[in-house]
N, C-alpha and C positions, 0 to 999 in steps of 0.2 A: 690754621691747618696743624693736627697733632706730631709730634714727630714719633718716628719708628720706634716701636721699641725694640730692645734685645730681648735674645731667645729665654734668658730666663724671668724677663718683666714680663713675656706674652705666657710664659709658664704661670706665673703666681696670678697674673690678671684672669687667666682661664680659671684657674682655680677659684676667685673668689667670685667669678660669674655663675661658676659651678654649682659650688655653694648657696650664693644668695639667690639662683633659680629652684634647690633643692630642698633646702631647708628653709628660707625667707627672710633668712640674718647672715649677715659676715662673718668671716671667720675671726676670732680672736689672735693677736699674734702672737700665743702660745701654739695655738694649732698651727698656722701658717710655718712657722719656725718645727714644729712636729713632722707637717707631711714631707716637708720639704729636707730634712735632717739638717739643718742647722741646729748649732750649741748653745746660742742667746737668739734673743727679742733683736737686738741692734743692728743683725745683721738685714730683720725681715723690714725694719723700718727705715733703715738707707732704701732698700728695694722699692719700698712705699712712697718715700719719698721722691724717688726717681720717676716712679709712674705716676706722683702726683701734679711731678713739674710737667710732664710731658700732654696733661688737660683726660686723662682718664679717670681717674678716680681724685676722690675730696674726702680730706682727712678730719675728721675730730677728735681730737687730743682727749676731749675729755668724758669719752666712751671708752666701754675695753671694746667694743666693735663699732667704732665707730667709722668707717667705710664706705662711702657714698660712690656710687659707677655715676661719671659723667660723661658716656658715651654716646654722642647726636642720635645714633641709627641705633635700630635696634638691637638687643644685646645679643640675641638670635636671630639665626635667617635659616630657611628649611632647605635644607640638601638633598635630591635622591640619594639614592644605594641601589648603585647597579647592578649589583652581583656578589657572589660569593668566593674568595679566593681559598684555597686551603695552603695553609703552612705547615700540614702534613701531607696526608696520602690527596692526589686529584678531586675535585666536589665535580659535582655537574653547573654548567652554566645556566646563566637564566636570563630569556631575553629581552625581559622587562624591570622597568625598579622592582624591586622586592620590597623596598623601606624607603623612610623619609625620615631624615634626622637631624638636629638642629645645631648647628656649628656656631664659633662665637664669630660676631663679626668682625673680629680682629685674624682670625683664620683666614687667611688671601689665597685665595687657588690659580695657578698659574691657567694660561688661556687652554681653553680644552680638556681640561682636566677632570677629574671624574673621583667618584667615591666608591672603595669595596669594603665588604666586611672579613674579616679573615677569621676563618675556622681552624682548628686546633693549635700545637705550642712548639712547630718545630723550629719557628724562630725568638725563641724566648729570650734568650742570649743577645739578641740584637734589639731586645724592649719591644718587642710586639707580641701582641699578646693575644688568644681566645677572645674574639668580639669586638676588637680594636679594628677598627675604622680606616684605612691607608686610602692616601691623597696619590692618584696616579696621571703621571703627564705622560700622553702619548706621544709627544715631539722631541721626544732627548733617544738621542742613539746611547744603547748603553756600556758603560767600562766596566771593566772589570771589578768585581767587590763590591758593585752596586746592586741594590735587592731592586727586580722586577716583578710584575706583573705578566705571565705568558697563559697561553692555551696550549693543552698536551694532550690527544688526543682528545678532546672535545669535552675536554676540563680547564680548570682555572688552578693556576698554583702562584706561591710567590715565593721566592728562593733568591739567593746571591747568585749572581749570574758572573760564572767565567768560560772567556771564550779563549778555545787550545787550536791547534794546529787543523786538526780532522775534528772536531767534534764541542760541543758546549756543556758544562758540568753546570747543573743546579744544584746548590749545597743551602745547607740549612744550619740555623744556628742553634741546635739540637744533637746532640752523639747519638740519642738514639733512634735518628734516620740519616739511612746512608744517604749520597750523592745520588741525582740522578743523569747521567751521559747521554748524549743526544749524539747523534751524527749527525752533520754539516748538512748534508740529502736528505734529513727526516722530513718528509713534506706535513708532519702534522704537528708541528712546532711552531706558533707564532707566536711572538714579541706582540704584549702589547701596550705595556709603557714603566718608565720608572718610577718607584716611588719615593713619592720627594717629603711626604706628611705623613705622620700616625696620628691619630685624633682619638681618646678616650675619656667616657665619662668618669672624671677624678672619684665622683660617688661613688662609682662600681666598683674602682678599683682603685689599688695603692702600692705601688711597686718600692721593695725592700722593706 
């Protein structure tokens, strides 16, 4: 049985599944040490190392890409896309998958859980981004400064969610959109879960 990794072994491991599904070769640990801003090689091969004890990958010393994925199941699994969330202004819902897209299988989704795609950049600030993927669990009641999932008016939005005395503020991580207030009575307000994952194809995209 493999053991867990940390969040930044399942970072770089995504990444080279990313890559060797994209292009057909691994990445060099000139790149790896690039996407990731690290300042030398020795940081990304302690990393390597740790995810090679842990039975994921197989190292060859004497390749500049030598990287072998040694993971039992396959390196993908197909996930619906249930809809579309906007992280600007409301989208319209949709009551069917709209898509189907391939997660790594080290991406674990908590029970019930579900995939949106998120349309525009009002949460930019918070690493989520135009086309970016959010893992949503509808069983978590949510606190405060936690980004959810709701329906507003018979749209889809994902915002930071804080709850005040008379009324709920969705705020965005964007200055330029404002908040938007809810009153406690709005009957066309539902919660519909936290997000607890962002999920992006590294190929599309490269943040900093």
């Amino acid at each position: 049985m493999k053991k867990e990794l940390t969040e930044t072994q399942k970072d770089i491991l995504n990444f080279l599944i990313d890559q060797i599904k994209g292009k057909g070769i691994p990445p060099t640990l000139a790149e790896v040490a690039s996407h990731f801003g690290y300042k030398n090689r020795a940081t990304v091969q302690q990393h390597f190392g740790a995810i090679e004890k842990k039975g994921f990958i197989k190292k060859n010393p004497k390749l500049s890409r030598g990287i072998e994925l040694t993971l039992e199941d396959k390196f993908f699994v197909p996930k619906p896309v249930l809809g579309e969330v906007a992280a600007g202004n409301p989208l319209t819902i949709y009551p069917d998958a709209i898509d189907t897209i391939e997660l790594p299988t080290i991406a674990k989704m908590p029970k019930d859980s579900f995939l949106l795609r998120v349309k525009g950049d009002s949460l930019k600030e918070a690493y989520i981004f135009n086309g970016d993927i959010v893992i949503v669990n509808p069983n978590l009641e949510p606190k405060n400064g936690q980004i959810i999932a709701a329906i507003l008016d018979d749209a889809a939005v994902v915002k930071r969610f804080y709850k005040k005395k008379n009324e709920i503020e969705l705020v965005s991580e964007n200055p330029d959109y404002k908040p938007i207030i809810i009153e406690k009575k709005y009957l066309s307000f539902k919660l519909v879960g936290i997000v607890v994952g962002v999920y992006r194809s590294m190929e599309k995209k490269k943040v900093g």
